[in-house]
N, C-alpha and C positions, 0 to 999 in steps of 0.2 A: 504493500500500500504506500503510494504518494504521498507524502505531508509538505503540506505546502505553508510556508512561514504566512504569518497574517501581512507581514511588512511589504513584500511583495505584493499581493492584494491590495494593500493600502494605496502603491506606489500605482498599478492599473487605473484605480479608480480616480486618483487626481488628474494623471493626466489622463484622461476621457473629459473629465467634469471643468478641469478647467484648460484644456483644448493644446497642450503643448508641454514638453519635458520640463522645461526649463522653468515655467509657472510652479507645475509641480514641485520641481526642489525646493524652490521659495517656499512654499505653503508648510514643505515636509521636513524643511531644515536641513535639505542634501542636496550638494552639484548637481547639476545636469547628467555630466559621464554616469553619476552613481546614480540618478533615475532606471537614465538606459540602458546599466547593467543589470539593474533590480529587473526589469523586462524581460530584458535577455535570460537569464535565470529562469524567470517566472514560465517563458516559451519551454524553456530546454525541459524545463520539469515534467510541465504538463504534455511536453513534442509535440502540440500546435501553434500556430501562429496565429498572434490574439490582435497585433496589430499591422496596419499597413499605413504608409503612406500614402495622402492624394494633396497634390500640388501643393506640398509641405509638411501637410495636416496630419496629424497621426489618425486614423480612423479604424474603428472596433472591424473587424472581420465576422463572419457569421458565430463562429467557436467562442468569438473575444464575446461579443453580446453576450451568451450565455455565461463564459466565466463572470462577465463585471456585474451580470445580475445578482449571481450567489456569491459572489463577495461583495456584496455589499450585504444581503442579509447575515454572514459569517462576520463582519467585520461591526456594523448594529450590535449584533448578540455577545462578541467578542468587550465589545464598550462597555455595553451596558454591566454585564459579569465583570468587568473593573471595575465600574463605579460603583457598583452596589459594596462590592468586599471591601475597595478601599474605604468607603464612607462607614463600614460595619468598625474598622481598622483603624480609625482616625476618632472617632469619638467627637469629643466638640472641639477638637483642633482641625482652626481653618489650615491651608498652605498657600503662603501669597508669594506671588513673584514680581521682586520688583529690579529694576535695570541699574548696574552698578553706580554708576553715579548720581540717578533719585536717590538710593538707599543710605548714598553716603550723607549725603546733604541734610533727606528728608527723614530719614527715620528713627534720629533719637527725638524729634520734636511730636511725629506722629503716636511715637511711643506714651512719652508723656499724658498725651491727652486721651490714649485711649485706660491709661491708669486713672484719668482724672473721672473718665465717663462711667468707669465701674463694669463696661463689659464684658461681660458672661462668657470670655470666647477664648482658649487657646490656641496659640498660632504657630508655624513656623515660617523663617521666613529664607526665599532662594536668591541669590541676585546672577543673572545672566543677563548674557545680549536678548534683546526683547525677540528674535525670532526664535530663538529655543523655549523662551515663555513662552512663546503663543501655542508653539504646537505640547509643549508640556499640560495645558491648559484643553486643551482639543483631545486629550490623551486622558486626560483625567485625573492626570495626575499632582494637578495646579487646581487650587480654587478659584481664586484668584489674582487676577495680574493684572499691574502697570506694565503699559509696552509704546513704545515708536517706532511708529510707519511713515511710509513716505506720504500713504494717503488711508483719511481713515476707513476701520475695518466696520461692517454695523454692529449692529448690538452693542456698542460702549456704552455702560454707566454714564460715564460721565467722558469730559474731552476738553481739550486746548490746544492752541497751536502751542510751537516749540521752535523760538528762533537758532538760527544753530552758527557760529563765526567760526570761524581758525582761530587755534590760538597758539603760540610760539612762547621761545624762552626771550625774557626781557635783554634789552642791551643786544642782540645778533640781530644779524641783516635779515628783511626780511625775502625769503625766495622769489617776490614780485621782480626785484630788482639783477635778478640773476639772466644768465644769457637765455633764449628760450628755448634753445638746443640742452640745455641741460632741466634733467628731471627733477619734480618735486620732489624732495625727500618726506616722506610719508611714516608717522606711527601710530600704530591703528589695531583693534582687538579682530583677532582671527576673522576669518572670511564668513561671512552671513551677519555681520553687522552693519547695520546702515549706515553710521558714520560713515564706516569705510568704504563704502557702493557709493554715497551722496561724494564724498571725495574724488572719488576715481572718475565719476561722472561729469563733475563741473571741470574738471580740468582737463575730460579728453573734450567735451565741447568747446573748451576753449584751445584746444591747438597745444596744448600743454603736456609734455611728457610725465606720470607718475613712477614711483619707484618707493614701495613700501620696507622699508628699512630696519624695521622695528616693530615686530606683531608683539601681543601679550594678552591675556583676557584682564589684567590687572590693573585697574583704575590708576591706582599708586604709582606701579609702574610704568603706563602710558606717562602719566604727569613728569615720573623722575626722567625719562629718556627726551622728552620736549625739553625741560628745564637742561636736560645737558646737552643740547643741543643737536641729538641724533637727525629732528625734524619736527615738520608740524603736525597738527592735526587738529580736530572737528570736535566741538563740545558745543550744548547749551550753552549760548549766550551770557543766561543769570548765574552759570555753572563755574566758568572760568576761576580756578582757583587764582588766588592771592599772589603765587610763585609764578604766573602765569600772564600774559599779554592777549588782548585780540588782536587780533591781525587785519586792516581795515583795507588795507589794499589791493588784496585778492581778489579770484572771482567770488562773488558774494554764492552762498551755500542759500539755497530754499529751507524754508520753516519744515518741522516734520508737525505729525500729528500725533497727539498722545491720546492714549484711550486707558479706561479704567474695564477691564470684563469681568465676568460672573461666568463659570461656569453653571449651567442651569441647575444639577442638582445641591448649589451651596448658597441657595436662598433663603429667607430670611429674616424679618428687620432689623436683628443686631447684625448679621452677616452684610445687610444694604447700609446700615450705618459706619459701620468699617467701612467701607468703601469710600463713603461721604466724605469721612474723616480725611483719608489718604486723599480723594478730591481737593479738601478745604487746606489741608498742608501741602500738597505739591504745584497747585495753581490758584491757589487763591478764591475768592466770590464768582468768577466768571466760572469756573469747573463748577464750584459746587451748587450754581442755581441752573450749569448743564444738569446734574443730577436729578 
């Protein structure tokens, strides 16, 4: 007998639903290549061919209709049997996910006032790049999460824009000034962060060669490699630490979108008030009369 991973399955059903590989990795938290391998697999296992191309397109084949039908009810049933165990597992501890630099900023103040409010509610708390929130979140395995997008997703709680500059180490030149035959020098949290896509993107529309010099998922460490001058990089505006510079002569970066979500079975009113809460401390009256 054939056992077929659920992940696989997973990896069919995005891209069908949202019409191309490479959407799928966004959504799934994985490259393109490793969609197409996930497929790949997923044919050899079953020895039919579930997809074909038309004029780009990926498109279901007779066979593939049939697998994407029963994986989605295997993948449903598959959900649902996590949420139920983990929620039996979890008790009244929520698990919020929020993105390493809100949590730095925002969460001994958020803290405080959920000790002031008295609620009812244990927590734990995760901080990642917000696309591993999101699909952590989609998984079941997040209650809920703070996350930025380039554009927002629906169902937020609550939402703000999020202006985003360069920021550099004080006193060094800044790379505007540099020949344009030479590349930015880039430091930036591993690949599927937006910072680092909104980067990469403003300055190939600009004619601009990039060159990321310095990966890390570490807040601290992004900040100490800017500050020694490895390069620059992309922060919230109001984030900008103290040791740090914005950079105003750049190509200007687009605002992102921040959302607040609710996994559907971590509802609530003390659950919606946490939320509120984390609204009212990371944007202010404008998120929380979004709420």
């Amino acid at each position: 007998m054939i056992n077929v991973p659920t992940n696989l399955l997973r990896a069919l059903v995005m891209v069908v639903d949202l019409k191309g590989f490479t959407r799928a990795g966004e959504e799934l938290g994985r490259t393109q290549p490793t969609i197409s391998l996930q497929i790949k697999k997923l044919q050899e296992l079953i020895g039919i061919t579930l997809l074909e191309r038309d004029s780009g397109v990926a498109q279901l084949t007779e066979a593939g209709e049939v697998c994407a039908a029963y994986a989605r009810r295997i993948l449903a049933l598959h959900d649902e049997m996590m949420n139920r165990l983990t929620a039996q597992g979890a008790g009244n501890r929520l698990r919020v996910g929020v993105p390493n630099d809100y949590a730095d900023h925002f969460l001994p103040r958020f803290l405080s006032l959920v000790d002031a409010e008295g609620l009812d509610i244990r927590f734990e708390v995760v901080c990642d790049i917000s696309q591993n929130l999101l699909r952590d979140l989609r998984e079941g395995t997040l209650d809920l999460v703070v996350a930025m997008t380039e554009q927002l997703m629906s169902g937020a709680m609550a939402a703000w824009p999020e202006q985003l500059s360069w920021a550099g180490a004080p006193g060094r030149p800044s790379p505007a000034g540099e020949a344009p035959d030479r590349p930015f020098a880039l430091v930036a949290a591993p690949e599927g962060c937006m910072y680092r896509r909104m980067m990469l993107a403003v300055l190939e529309r600009d004619g601009r060669r990039a060159d990321v010099v310095y990966t890390t998922a570490s807040l601290t460490g992004i900040e100490a490699a800017v500050r020694g001058g490895f390069g620059v990089t992309a922060m919230a505006t109001r984030l900008v630490p103290p040791g740090l510079v914005v950079l105003d002569d750049l190509p200007p970066l687009p605002n992102s979108q921040v959302g607040i979500y609710l996994n559907p079975r971590a509802q609530g009113r003390q659950v919606r008030r946490l939320a509120a809460l984390l609204a009212e401390v990371m944007a202010g009256p404008e998120a929380e009369a979004a709420a």
